[in-house]
TORZA-949559 format. One record per residue (C-alpha): x, y, z. Coordinates in steps of 0.05 Angstrom, whole numbers, padded with zeros to 5 digits, always signed. Example, Ala and Ser with C-alpha at 12.3 -4.5 7.8 and 13.67 -1.06 7.14 Angstrom:
+00246-00090+00156
+00273-00021+00143
//
This chain:
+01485-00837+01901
+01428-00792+01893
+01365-00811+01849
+01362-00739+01820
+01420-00695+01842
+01413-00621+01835
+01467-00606+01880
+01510-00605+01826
+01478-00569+01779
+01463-00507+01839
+01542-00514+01847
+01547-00490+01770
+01502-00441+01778
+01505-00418+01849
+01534-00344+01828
+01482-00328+01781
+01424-00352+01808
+01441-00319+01885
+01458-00251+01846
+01390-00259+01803
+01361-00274+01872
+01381-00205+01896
+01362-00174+01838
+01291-00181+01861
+01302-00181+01935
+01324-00098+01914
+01264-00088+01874
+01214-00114+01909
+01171-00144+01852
+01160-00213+01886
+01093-00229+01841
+01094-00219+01769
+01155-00184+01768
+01195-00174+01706
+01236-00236+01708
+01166-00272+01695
+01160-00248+01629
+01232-00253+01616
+01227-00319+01627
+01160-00330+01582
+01197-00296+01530
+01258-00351+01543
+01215-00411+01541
+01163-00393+01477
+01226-00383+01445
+01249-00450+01464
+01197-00493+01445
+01180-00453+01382
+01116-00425+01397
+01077-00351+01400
+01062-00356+01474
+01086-00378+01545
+01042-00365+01595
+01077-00385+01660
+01038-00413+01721
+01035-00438+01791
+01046-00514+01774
+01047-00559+01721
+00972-00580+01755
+00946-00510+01750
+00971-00513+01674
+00924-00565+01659
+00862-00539+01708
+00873-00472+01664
+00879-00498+01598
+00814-00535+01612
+00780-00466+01636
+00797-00443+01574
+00767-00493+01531
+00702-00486+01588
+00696-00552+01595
+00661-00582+01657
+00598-00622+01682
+00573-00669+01619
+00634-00666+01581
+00682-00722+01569
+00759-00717+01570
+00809-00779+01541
+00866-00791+01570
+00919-00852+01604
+00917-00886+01663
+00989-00888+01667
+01006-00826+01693
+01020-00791+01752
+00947-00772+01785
+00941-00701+01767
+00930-00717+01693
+00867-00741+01707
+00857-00707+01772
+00843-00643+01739
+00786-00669+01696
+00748-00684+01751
+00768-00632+01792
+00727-00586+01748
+00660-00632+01732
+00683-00666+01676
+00686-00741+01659
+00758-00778+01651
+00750-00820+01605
+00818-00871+01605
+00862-00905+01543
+00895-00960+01551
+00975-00952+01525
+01027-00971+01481
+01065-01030+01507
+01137-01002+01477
+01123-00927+01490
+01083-00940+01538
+01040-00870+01517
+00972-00867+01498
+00949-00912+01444
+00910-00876+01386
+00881-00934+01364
+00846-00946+01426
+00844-00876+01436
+00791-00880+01373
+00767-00941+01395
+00739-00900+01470
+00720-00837+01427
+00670-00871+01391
+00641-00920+01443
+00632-00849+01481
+00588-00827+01436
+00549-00890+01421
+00534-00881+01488
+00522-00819+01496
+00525-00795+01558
+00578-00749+01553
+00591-00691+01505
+00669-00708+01479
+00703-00648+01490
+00779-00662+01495
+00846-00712+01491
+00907-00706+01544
+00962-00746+01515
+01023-00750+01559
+01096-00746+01543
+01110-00808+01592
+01186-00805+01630
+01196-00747+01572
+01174-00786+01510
+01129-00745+01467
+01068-00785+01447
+01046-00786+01377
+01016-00733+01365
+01016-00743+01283
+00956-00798+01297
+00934-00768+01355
+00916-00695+01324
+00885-00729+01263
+00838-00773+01310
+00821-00703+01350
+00809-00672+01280
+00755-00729+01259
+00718-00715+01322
+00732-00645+01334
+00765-00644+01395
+00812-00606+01433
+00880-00635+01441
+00922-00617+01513
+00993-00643+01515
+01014-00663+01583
+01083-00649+01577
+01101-00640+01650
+01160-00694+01643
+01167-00675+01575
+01206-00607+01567
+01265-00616+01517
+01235-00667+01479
+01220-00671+01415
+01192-00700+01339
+01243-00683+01286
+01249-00606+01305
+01179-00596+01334
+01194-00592+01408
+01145-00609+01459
+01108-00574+01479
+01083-00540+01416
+01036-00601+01406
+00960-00597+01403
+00918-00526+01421
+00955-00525+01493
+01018-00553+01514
+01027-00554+01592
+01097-00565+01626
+01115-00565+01709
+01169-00541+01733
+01173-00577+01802
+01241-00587+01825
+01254-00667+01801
+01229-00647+01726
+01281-00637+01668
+01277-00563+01673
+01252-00556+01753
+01255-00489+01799
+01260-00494+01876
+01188-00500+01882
+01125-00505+01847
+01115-00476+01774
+01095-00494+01710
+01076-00464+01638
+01026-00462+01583
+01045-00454+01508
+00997-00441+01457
+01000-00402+01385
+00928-00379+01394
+00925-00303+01415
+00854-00300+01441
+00866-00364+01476
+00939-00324+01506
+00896-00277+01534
+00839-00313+01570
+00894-00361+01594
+00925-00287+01627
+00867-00271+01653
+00847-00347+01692
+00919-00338+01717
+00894-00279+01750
+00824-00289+01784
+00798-00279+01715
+00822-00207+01712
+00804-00150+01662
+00825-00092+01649
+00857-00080+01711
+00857-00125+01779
+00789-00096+01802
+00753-00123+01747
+00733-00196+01743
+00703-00225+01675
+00702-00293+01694
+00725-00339+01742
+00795-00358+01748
+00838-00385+01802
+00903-00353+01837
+00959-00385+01791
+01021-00342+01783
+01083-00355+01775
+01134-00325+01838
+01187-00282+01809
+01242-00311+01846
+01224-00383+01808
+01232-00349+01748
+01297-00328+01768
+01323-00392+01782
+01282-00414+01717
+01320-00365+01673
+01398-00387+01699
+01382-00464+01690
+01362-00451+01610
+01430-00434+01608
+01448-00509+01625
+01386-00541+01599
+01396-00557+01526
+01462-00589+01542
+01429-00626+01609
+01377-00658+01552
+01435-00677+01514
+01475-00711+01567
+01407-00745+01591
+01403-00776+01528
+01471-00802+01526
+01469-00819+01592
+01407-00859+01577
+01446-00892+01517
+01503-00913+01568
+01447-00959+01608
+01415-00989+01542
+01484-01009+01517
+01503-01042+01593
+01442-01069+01609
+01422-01144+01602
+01388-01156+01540
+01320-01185+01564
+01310-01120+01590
+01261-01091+01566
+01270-01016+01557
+01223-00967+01530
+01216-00959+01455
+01235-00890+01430
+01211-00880+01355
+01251-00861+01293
+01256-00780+01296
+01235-00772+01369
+01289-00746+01423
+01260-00761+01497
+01273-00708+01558
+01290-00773+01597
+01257-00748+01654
+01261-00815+01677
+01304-00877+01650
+01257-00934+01670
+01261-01014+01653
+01210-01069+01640
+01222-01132+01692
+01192-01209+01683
+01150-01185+01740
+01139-01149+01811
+01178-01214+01850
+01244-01197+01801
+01231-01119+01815
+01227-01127+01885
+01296-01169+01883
+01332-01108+01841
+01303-01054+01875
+01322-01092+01948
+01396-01112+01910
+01407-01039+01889
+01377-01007+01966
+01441-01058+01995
+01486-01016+01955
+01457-00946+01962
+01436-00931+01900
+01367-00912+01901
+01309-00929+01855
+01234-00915+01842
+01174-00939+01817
+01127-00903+01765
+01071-00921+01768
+01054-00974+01824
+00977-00959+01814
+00940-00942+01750
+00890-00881+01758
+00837-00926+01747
+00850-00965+01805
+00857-00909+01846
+00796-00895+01905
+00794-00832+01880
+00762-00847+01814
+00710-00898+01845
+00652-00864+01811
+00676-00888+01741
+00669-00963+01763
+00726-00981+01728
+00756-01059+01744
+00818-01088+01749
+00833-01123+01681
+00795-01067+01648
+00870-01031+01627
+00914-01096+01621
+00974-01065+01585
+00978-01007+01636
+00963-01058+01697
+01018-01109+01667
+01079-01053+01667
+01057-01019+01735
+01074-01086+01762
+01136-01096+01716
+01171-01027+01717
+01237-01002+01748
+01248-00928+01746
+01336-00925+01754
+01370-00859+01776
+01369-00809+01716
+01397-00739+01725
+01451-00696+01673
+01513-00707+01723
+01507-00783+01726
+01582-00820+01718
+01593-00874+01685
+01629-00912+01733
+01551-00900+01765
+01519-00919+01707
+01569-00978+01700
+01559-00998+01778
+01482-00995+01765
+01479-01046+01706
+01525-01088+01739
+01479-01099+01802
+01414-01105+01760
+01451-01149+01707
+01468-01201+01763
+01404-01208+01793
+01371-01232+01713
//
């Protein structure tokens, strides 16, 4: 059994995608060819927005969004500690200060009330300039963004929705994505909507901010390639990505839908102590991953061994809080200082989640974890 199985899904697609393949093997266009912007075009239209500007990664998404709000040494960026490391990552990465929120203990996304709570200590303090807020769509759960943007409004900060997981997802008919002043979105190969490589998107309605992001993409290009207005990085999309990009929209809606029923199939099977995560009233998850809540990391490490004896394979997001990582030392942030991300690192189960999942799987799955409660 595989944990994310995109075998299947090449196998539907194989025809197109190898004849889209040639298409650019004949012209030649292998950077920024005209599949990229076909595929920009696709995806704004998706997610309901002006502008898609594609990108290297779904990290390069977020270094460029932050470029293009300038923000750097002094400033102060809010964000969770229960995320995968580049969230944070590219705060630092550029001179800026993370600055983490504890979560939500049934979304398990950023909590706005302690999301205020930070913001304002920040500036009692004040050492840092508060600049900006990275909420993340955890395991394709949007957060909420109707508190969060009024919170970024009070204090006049920028809002940067970390949607990598995300794609597909959703709040009544406002798809992620479209949340904040950027959204950002990775394509790596294990997301939702993945290529067969690194790649990864910006979406914004602001023109000016369309254009800078176009030219950061680019070395921080003018007018034309010899001409450098700023500094940028080297973070274009390939052509052949897009390719395979553009086929798999044509399966991606309904791969969303399936996800979510699939993810219905487990909540319905599954033991009822379980604890599973909360999904709000008017919000559709990208189930990028289906992931439970155990008693603790001695009953996780019974499951996960249970499910290993019968092949089915399973994952854990995340075993370490970013502020527990090495890495981020120089905040001098303790354990016990995030207890609500700490307590589910050591409690979570991440179960195999992909469109093509059977329900004799899904059936065989629950069965195994069910027996070991």
């Amino acid at each position: 059994m595989d944990f994310i199985n995109l075998k299947k899904q090449y196998q539907l697609l194989e025809t197109d995608i190898t004849n889209r393949i040639q298409e650019v093997l004949k012209h030649g266009q292998y950077i920024m060819g005209p599949e990229v912007f076909e595929l920009e075009s696709i995806l704004a239209d998706y997610v309901k927005i002006k502008h898609c500007i594609s990108c290297s990664s779904g990290t390069d998404a977020l270094i460029m969004s932050l470029m293009a709000l300038d923000i750097g040494k002094g400033d102060a960026v809010f964000t969770t500690p229960f995320t995968f490391f580049a969230t944070a990552e590219v705060i630092q990465f550029l001179g800026a200060t993370p600055v983490f929120v504890d979560i939500e203990e049934d979304t398990f996304n950023i909590c706005p009330k302690k999301l205020k709570y930070e913001i304002q200590k920040t500036i009692k303090n004040g050492k840092l300039n508060p600049k900006a807020i990275i909420p993340v769509d955890l395991f394709g759960l949007p957060s909420n963004y109707k508190e969060i943007q009024k919170i970024a409004n009070q204090f006049q900060l920028k809002v940067i929705e970390d949607s990598a997981q995300g794609l597909g997802g959703k709040i009544n008919n406002k798809m992620a994505g479209s949340f904040g002043d950027f959204g950002t979105t990775s394509f790596f190969p294990a997301k939702p909507l993945g290529c067969y490589g690194d790649g990864g998107a910006i979406f914004t309605d602001n023109d000016e901010m369309a254009e800078k992001l176009k030219s950061i993409r680019v070395h921080g290009q003018g007018v034309n390639k010899y001409e450098n207005i700023r500094i940028g990085i080297n973070g274009r999309l390939d052509t052949i990505q897009a390719t395979i990009l553009i086929s798999k929209m044509k399966l991606f809606e309904n791969e969303i839908i399936n996800r979510n029923k699939i993810a219905k199939k487990y909540s319905n099977l599954l033991d009822n102590s379980i604890k599973l995560q909360f999904i709000p009233e008017g919000y559709r998850s990208a189930w990028a991953q289906y992931s439970i809540l155990l008693e603790n990391n001695n009953q996780r490490d019974v499951i996960q061994q249970k499910l290993k004896e019968n092949n089915i394979p399973s994952a854990i997001y995340y075993l370490n809080p970013l502020h527990l990582q090495k890495a981020f030392d120089n905040l001098n942030y303790k354990k016990g200082g995030f207890k609500i991300s700490e307590n589910i690192s050591h409690r979570i189960l991440s179960l195999p989640m992909h469109p093509y999942l059977l329900d004799n799987e899904i059936e065989m799955i629950s069965k195994i974890i069910n027996s070991c409660i």
